[in-house]
DOTI-997146 format. One line per field, with one value per residue (C-alpha): residue number from 0; x, y, z; residue in one letter. Coordinates in pm, whole numbers, plus 50000, padded with zeros to 5 digits. Layout:
residues N
i = c(NUM_...)
east = c(X_...)
north = c(Y_...)
up = c(Z_...)
aa = c(A_...)
END
This chain:
residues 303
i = c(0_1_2_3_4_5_6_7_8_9_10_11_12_13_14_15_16_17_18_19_20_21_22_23_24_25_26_27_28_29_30_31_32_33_34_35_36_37_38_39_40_41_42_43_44_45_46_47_48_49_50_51_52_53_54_55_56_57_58_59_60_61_62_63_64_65_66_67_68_69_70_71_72_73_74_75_76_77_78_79_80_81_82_83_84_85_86_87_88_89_90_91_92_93_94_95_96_97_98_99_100_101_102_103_104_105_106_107_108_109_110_111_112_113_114_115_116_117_118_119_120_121_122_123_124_125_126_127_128_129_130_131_132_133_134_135_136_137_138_139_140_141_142_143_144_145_146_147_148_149_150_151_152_153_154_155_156_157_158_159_160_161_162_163_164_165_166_167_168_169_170_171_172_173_174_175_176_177_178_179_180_181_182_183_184_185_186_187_188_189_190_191_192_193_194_195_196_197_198_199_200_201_202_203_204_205_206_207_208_209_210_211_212_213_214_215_216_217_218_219_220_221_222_223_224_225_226_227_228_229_230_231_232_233_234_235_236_237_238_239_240_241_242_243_244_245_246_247_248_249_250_251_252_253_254_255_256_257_258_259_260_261_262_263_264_265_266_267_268_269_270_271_272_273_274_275_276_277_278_279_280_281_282_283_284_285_286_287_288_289_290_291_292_293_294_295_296_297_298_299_300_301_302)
east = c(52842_52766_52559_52247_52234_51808_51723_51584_51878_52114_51873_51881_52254_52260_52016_52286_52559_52329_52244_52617_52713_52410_52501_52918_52847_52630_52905_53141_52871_52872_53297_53278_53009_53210_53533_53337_53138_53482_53684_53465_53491_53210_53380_53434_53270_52975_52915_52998_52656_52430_52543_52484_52144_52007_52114_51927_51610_51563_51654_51458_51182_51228_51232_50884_50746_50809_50731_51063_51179_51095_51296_51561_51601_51703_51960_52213_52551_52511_52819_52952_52677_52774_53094_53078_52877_53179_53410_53237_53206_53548_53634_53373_53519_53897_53809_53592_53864_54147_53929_53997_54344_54415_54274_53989_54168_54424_54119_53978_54326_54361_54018_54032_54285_54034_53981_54330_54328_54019_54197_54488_54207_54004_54335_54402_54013_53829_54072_54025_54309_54542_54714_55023_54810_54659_54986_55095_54822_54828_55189_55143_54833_55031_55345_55038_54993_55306_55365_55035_55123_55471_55539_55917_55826_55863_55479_55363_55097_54945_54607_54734_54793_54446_54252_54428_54361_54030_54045_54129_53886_53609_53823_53713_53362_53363_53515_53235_52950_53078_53021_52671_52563_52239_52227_52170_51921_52017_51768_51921_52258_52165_51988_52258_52540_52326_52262_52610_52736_52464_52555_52902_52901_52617_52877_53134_52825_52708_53050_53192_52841_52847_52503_52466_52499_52211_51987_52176_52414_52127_52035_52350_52434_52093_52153_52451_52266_51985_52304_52470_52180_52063_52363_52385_52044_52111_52420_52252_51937_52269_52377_52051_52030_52382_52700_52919_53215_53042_52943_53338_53510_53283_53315_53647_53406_53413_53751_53664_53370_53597_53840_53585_53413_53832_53863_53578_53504_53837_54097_54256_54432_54573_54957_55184_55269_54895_54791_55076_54980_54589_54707_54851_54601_54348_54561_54553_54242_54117_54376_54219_53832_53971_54116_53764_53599_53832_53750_53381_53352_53570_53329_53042_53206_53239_52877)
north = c(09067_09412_09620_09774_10103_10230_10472_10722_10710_10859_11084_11226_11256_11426_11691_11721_11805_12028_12239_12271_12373_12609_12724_12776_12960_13186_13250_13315_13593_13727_13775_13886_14209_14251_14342_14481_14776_14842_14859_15116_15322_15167_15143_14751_14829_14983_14623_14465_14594_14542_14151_14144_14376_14141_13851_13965_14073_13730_13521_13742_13695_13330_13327_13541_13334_12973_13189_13144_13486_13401_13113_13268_13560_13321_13061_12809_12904_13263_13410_13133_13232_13621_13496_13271_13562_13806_13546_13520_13905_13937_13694_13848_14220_14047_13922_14199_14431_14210_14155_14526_14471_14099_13845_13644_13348_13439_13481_13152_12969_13144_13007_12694_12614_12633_12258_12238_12475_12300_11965_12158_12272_12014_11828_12143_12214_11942_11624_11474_11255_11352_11091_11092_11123_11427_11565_11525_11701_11988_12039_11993_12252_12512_12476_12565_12870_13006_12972_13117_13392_13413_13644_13679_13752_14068_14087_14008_14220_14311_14254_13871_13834_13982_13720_13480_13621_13605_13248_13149_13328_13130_12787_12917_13009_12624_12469_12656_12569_12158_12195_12388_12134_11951_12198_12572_12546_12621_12927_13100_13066_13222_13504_13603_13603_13834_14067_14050_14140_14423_14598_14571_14696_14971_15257_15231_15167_15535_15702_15554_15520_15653_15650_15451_15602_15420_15165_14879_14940_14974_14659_14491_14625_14537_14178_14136_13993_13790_13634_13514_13415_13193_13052_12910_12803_12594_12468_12346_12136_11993_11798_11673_11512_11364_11294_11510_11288_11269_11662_11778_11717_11971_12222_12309_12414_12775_12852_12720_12995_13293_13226_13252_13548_13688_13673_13766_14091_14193_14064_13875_13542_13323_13318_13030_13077_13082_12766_12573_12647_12633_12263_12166_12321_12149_11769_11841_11901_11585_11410_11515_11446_11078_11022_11128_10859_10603_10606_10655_10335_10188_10277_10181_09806_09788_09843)
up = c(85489_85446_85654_85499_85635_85645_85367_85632_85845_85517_85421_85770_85745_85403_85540_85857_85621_85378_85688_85811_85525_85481_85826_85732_85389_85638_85872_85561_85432_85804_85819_85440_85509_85744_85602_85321_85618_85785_85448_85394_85671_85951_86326_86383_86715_86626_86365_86653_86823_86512_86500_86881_86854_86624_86793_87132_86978_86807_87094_87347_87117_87137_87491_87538_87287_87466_87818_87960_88032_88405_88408_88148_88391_88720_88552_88699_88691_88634_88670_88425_88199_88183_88105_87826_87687_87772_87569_87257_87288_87308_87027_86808_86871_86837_86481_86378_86374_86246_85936_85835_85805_85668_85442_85512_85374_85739_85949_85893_85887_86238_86396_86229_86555_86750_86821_86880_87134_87291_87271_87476_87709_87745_87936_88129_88245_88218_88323_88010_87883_87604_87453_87212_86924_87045_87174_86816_86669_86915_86806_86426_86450_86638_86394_86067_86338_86303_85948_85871_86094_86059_86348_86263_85870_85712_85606_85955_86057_86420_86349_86354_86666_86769_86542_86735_87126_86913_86852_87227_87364_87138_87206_87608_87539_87367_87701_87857_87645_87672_88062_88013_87855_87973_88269_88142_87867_87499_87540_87810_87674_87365_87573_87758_87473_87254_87618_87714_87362_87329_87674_87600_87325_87327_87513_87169_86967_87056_87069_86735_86585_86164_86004_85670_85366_85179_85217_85094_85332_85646_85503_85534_85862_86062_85881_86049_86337_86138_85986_86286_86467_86156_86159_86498_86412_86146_86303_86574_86383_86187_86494_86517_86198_86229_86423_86541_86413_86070_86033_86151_85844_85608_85883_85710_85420_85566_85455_85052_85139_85256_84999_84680_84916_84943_84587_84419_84664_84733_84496_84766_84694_84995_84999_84978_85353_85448_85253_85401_85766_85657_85561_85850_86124_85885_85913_86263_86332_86113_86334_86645_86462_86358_86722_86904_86612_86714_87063_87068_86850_87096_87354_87176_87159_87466_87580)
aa = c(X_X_X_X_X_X_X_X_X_X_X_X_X_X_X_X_X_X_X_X_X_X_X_X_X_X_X_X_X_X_X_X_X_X_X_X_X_X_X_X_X_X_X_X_X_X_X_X_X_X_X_X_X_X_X_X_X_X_X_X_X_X_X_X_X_X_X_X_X_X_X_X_X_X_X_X_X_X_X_X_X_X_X_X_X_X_X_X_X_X_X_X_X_X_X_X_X_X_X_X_X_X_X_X_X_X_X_X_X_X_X_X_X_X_X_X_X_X_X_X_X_X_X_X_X_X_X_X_X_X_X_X_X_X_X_X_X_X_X_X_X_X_X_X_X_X_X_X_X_X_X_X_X_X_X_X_X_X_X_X_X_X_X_X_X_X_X_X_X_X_X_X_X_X_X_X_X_X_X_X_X_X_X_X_X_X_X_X_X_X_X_X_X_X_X_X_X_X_X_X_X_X_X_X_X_X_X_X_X_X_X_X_X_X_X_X_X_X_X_X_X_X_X_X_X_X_X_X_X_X_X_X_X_X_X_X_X_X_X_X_X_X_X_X_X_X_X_X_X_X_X_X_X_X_X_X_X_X_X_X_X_X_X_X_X_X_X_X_X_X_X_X_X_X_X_X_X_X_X_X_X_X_X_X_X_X_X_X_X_X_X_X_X_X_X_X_X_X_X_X_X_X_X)
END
C-alpha cells in the first residue's frame, strides 16, 4: 500500500529546495563579481574585506537587535570560535585569488570535494566510522581531483593548488561548525566569522585598497557582503524546511550556475579534463550522500 505523504509536508520540502537553490545561484553571483572586480584590476584582498565588512555589519546588527551582544561577546569555546572564523577566512582569501587566474567551472569542481574531505575528516577528528563504501568514495573523489587539476599536465596552473588549500580549509571550518553545534549559538558564530574576516583583513584592505571607478562598480563591491551573508541565510531556513539528505543532491546546482555565469561573462567553457573530474567528485559525493541516507533510515528502524 502506498504511503500518502501530507500535502503540507511536500510543500514544505519544495520551499527547502527553492531556497537552496535561491541560496547556491547567490553564492554563484558572489564567485562570479568576483572574478569579474579582480579581472579588472581590484586587489583580491581588498574584496576580501568588503564580503567580510558586510558580513559583520549585518550580523552585528542582528546581534544588537535580539540583545545578545553581551552574551555574543563571552562565548563557549572561544578560542575554537576565533578559529573557525580564521578558516573560512583563509578559504575565502584562498579562492578569492585563484578565481583571477582559472575558470569558475575549476573552482567549483575543486570545492565540490569538500564532503569528501569531511568524510576523510570526520574518521580522523571526530571517531566516526568509515566504512568501505566511504573509503571508496573518498578515493574515487580524490582521483576527479587530480584530473580536474592535473598537476603533471602541461596547462596546470598554480592558482590550482591554492583553490584547493582553499577547499580544506572550509572542509575544517565544516568539522568545526558539526561540533559547535547545539553549544555556540548560530549568532555568535556568525559574529565572529564576519569579525575575524574583517580584522584580518582590514591591514591589506588599507595597503592594497583601489577606489572604484563608478558607481556600478561601488555597488557591486559593497554587495559583496549582502551577497554572502544572504546566502548563508537562505541556506540555513532551507534545512529547516527539509532534510539534509533530501536538500544534498541540488547542492551540486552551483556548478550548472558558475558554468552559465563562466560562459556568458567570460567566454569560458569547462574542458574535457574538468568535466571528467567534476563527474567523478560529483558520483562521489552522491555516494557518500546515499551512504549517510542508508544509515539514518537504518537508524530510524531501529527506534
Amino acid at each position: 500500500m502506498t504511503a500518502i505523504v501530507p500535502r503540507t509536508r511536500i510543500d514544505r520540502a519544495l520551499l527547502g529546495i527553492g531556497l537552496i537553490l535561491l541560496a547556491y545561484g547567490l553564492f554563484s553571483t558572489l564567485d562570479a563579481s568576483v572574478k569579474w572586480l579582480v579581472i579588472y584590476g581590484y586587489p583580491a584582498l581588498q574584496l576580501g574585506f568588503m564580503r567580510y565588512i558586510g558580513h559583520f555589519v549585518i550580523s552585528t546588527g542582528q546581534v544588537l537587535y535580539a540583545n545578545q551582544l553581551g552574551q555574543v561577546l563571552r562565548p563557549r569555546h572561544a578560542l575554537l570560535v576565533v578559529l573557525r572564523g580564521a578558516l573560512v577566512l583563509a578559504a575565502t582569501v584562498a579562492n578569492f585569488i585563484a578565481l583571477k587566474y582559472i575558470p569558475l567551472t575549476l573552482t567549483s569542481t575543486i570545492f565540490f570535494s569538500v564532503p569528501i574531505i569531511v568524510c576523510l575528516l570526520s574518521g580522523i577528528m571526530l571517531g566516526e566510522t568509515v566504512g568501505k563504501l566511504r573509503w571508496l568514495a573518498i578515493l574515487l573523489g580524490f582521483c576527479g581531483i587530480l584530473i580536474a587539476i592535473r598537476p603533471f599536465n602541461a596547462d596546470f596552473h598554480w592558482a590550482a593548488l591554492l583553490a584547493f588549500a582553499g577547499t580544506i580549509c572550509f572542509a575544517f571550518f565544516l568539522i568545526l561548525t558539526r561540533r559547535f553545534a547545539g553549544v555556540v549559538s548560530s549568532k555568535t558564530l556568525q559574529f565572529y566569522a564576519g569579525l575575524v574576516g574583517t580584522l584580518g583583513m582590514l591591514p591589506f584592505a588599507i595597503y592594497f585598497w583601489q577606489w572604484p571607478d563608478t558607481a556600478a562598480q561601488w555597488a557591486l563591491m559593497c554587495g559583496l557582503g549582502v551577497i554572502a551573508w544572504s546566502g548563508h541565510e537562505i541556506l540555513i531556513r532551507a534545512y529547516h524546511y527539509a532534510d539534509a539528505s533530501m536538500l544534498t543532491p541540488f547542492s551540486y546546482s552551483y556548478m550548472i550556475y558558475l558554468t552559465i555565469w563562466s560562459i556568458v561573462l567570460f567566454d569560458q567553457y569547462p574542458d574535457a579534463w574538468t568535466l571528467s573530474g567534476a563527474t567523478l567528485i560529483v558520483s562521489s559525493g552522491l555516494l557518500i550522500w546515499f551512504r549517510e541516507r542508508v544509515r539514518q533510515r537504518g537508524v530510524a528502524a531501529v527506534h
